[in-house]
C-alpha positions in Angstrom: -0.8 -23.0 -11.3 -0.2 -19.8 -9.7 -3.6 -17.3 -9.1 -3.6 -13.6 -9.0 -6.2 -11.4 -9.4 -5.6 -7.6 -11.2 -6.8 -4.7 -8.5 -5.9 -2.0 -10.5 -4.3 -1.2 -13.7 -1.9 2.1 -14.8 -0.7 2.3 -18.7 0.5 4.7 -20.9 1.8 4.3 -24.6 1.6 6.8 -27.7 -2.1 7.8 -28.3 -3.1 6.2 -24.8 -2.2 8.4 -21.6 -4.0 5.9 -18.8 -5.8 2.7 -18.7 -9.4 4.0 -19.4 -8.2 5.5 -22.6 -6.4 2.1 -23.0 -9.2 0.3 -22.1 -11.5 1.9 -24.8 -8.7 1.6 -27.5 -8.5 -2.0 -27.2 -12.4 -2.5 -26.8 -13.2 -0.8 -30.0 -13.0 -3.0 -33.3 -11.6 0.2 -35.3 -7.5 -0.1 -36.2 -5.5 1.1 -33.3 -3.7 4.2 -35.0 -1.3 5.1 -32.1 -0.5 8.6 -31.7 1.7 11.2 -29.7 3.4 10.5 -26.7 3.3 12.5 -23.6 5.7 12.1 -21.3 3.8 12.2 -17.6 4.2 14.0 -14.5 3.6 12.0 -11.6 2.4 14.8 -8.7 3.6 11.6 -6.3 7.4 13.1 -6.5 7.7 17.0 -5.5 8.1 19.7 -8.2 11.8 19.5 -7.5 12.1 15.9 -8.0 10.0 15.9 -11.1 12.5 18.1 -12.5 15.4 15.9 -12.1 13.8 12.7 -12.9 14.2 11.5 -15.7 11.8 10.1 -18.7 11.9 6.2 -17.5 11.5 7.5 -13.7 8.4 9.6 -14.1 6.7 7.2 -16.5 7.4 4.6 -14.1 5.9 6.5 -11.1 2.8 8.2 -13.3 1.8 4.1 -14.2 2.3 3.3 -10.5 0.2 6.2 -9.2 -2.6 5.0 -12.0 -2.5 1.7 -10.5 -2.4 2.4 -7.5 -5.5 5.2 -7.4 -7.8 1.9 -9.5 -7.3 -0.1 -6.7 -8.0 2.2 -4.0 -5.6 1.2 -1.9 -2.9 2.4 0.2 0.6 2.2 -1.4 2.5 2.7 1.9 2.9 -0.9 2.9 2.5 -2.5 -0.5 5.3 -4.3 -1.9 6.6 -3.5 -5.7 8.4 -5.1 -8.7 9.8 -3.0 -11.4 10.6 -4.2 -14.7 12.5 -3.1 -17.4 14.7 -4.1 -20.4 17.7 -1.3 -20.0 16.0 1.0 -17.5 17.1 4.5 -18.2 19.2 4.6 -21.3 19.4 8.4 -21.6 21.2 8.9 -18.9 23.9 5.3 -19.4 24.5 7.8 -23.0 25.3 10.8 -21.2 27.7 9.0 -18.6 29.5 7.1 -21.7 30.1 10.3 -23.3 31.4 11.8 -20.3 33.5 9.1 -20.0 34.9 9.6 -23.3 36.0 12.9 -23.3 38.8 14.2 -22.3 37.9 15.6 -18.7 36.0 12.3 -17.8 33.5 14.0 -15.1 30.3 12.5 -14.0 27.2 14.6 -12.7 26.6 13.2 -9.2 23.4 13.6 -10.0 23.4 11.5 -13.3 25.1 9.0 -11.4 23.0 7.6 -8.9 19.9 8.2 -11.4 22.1 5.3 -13.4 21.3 2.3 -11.2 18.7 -0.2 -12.7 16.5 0.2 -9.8 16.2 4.2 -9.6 12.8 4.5 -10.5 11.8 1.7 -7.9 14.0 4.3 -5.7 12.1 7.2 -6.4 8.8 5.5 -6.0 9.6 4.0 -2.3 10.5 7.2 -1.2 7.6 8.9 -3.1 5.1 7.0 -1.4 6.9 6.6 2.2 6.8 2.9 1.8 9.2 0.6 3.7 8.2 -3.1 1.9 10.1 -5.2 -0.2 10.9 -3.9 -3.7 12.5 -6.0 -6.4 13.8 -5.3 -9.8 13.6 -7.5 -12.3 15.4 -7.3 -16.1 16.2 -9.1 -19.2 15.6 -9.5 -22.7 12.6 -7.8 -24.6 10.3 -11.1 -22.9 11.1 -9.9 -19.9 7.4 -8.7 -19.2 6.5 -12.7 -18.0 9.3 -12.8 -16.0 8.2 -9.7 -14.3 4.8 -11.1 -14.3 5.3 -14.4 -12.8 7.8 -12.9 -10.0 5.5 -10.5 -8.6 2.5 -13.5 -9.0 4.7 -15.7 -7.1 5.4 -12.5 -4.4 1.9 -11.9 -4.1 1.0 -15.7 -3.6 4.3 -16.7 -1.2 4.0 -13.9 1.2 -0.1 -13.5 0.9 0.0 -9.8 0.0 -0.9 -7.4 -2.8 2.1 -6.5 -5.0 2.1 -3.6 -7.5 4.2 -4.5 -10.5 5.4 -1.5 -13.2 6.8 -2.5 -16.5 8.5 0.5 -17.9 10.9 1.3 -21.2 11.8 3.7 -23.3 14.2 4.6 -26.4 17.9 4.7 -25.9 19.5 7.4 -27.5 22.4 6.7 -30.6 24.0 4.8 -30.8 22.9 2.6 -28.0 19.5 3.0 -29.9 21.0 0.5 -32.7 22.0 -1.7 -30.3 18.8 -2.0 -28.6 15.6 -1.1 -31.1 13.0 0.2 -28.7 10.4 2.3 -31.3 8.6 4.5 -28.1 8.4 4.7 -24.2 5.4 2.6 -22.6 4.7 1.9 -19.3 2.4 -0.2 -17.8 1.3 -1.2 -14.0 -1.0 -3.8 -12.2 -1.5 -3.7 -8.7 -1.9 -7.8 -7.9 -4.0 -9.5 -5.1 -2.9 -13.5 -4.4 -6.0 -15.4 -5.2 -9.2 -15.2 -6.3 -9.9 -12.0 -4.4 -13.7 -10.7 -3.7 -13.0 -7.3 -5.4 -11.0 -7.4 -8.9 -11.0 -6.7 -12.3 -9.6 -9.3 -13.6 -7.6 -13.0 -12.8 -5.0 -14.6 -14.2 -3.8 -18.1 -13.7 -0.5 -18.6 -14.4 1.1 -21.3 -15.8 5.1 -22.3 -16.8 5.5 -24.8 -19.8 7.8 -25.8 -22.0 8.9 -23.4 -24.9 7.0 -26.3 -27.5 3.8 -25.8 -25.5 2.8 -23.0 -26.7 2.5 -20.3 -30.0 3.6 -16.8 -28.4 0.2 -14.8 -28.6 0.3 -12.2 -31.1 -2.7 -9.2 -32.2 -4.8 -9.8 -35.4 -5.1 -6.3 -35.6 -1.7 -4.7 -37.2 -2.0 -1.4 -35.4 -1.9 -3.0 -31.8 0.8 -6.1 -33.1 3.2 -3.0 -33.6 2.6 -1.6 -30.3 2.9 -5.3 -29.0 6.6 -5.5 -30.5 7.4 -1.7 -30.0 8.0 -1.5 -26.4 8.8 -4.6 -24.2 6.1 -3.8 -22.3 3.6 -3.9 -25.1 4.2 -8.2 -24.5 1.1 -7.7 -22.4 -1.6 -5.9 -24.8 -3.0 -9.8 -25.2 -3.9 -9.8 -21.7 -5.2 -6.1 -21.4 -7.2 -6.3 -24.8 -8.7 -9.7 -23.2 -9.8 -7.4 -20.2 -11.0 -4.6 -21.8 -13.4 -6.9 -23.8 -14.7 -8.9 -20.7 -13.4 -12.0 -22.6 -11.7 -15.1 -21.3 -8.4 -15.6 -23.0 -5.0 -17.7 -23.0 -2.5 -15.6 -23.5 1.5 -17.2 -24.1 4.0 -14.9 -23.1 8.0 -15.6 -23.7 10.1 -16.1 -20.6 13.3 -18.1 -21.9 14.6 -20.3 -24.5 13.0 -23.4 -22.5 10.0 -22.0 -21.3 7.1 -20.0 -21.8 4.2 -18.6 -19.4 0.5 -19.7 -20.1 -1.5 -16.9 -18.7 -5.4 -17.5 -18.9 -7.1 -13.8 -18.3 -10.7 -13.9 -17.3 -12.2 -10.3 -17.1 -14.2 -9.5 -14.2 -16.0 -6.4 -14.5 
């Protein structure tokens, strides 16, 4: 059983541009109904930066910075893992289609935005921060993975660890290959523990794949959002939150096993 306790939360989805909006959304009992999306601008990266970053990158960063000002705490020394299914897709499309032409020319610039771990990049150097960053991807369960990395982080090496979950659409045709309906991002800033100040804790579990039914919404408005992004895997454990409940929530990790997660709201 590994313990964590949530510091601070960052989210953004269609309709929801930050946890507080979240947080009401998911209280209420009216239907979620979704909404817009609008893509942020983290003031963490200068104007110039902003402008080359792409869509994945700044919702990454904008989730981080939510997380990071909830908890209050100083992002310099604090340790990170990112998470995300195919990172930035937009710009893998624009590379293949450079590729395939006939003067096969790649924007420098393009290029090194490419790597899976640019927005965990981005952020270091944002925030001036020299600890350990990891990057973590998969399948569209790849939220518990994520998860239960930066839990085990956070209890192993005794620190706080902010983790950001963060995807959006691919352009077509890499769109058909990988259906991801809209861009979602999502950040907790995690303390090993049972620590004094929180807003939540999670105890965290691994079990066999036949331990467990994979938690799903009653509500169909927030069961689409849940399946739309792969970081919408953790509206369970948020909606358990926002309602000051207690809640076992089983997330997905492999075809094995799954991740028992019991949320216990604290404030």
């Amino acid at each position: 059983m590994i313990e964590v306790t949530i510091r601070g939360i960052g989210f953004c989805a269609p309709g929801l541009a930050d946890w507080p909006a979240a947080r009401h959304a998911l209280a209420e009992s009216a239907p979620y109904v979704g909404g817009k999306f609008d893509p942020p601008a983290p003031d963490a990266l200068p104007s110039a930066e902003r402008r080359r970053a792409s869509l994945s990158v700044r919702l990454a960063i904008a989730v981080a910075q939510q997380a990071i000002a909830d908890a209050g705490i100083d992002p310099t020394m604090l340790a990170s893992v990112f998470v995300s299914t195919d990172s930035d897709g937009d710009i893998l499309h624009h590379i293949c289609e450079a590729l395939a032409s006939p003067r096969p020319e790649i924007s420098p610039t393009r290029f090194h935005n490419s790597v899976h771990n640019a927005a965990s990049g981005y952020w270091t150097i944002a925030v001036h921060s020299h600890a350990p960053a990891n990057m973590v991807t998969g399948t569209d369960e790849v939220f518990g993975a994520g998860l239960l990395e930066a839990a085990l982080q956070a209890k192993i090496e005794t620190r706080d660890v902010l983790l950001v979950a963060y995807d959006v659409p691919m352009p077509p045709p890499l769109l058909e290959l990988h259906p991801v309906a809209t861009a979602g991002g999502l950040a907790l800033v995690l303390a090993p523990g049972a620590a004094a100040r929180g807003i939540a804790r999670l105890r965290l579990e691994i079990a066999p794949a036949d331990a467990g039914t994979i938690s799903t919404m009653p509500d169909p408005g927030l069961e689409a959002l849940r399946l739309a992004n792969p970081v919408g895997r953790a509206i369970p454990i948020l909606t358990a939150i926002a309602r000051h409940e207690a809640r076992s929530v089983v997330l997905a990790l492999n075809a094995d096993n799954v991740l028992r997660v019991q949320a216990d709201a604290a404030r």
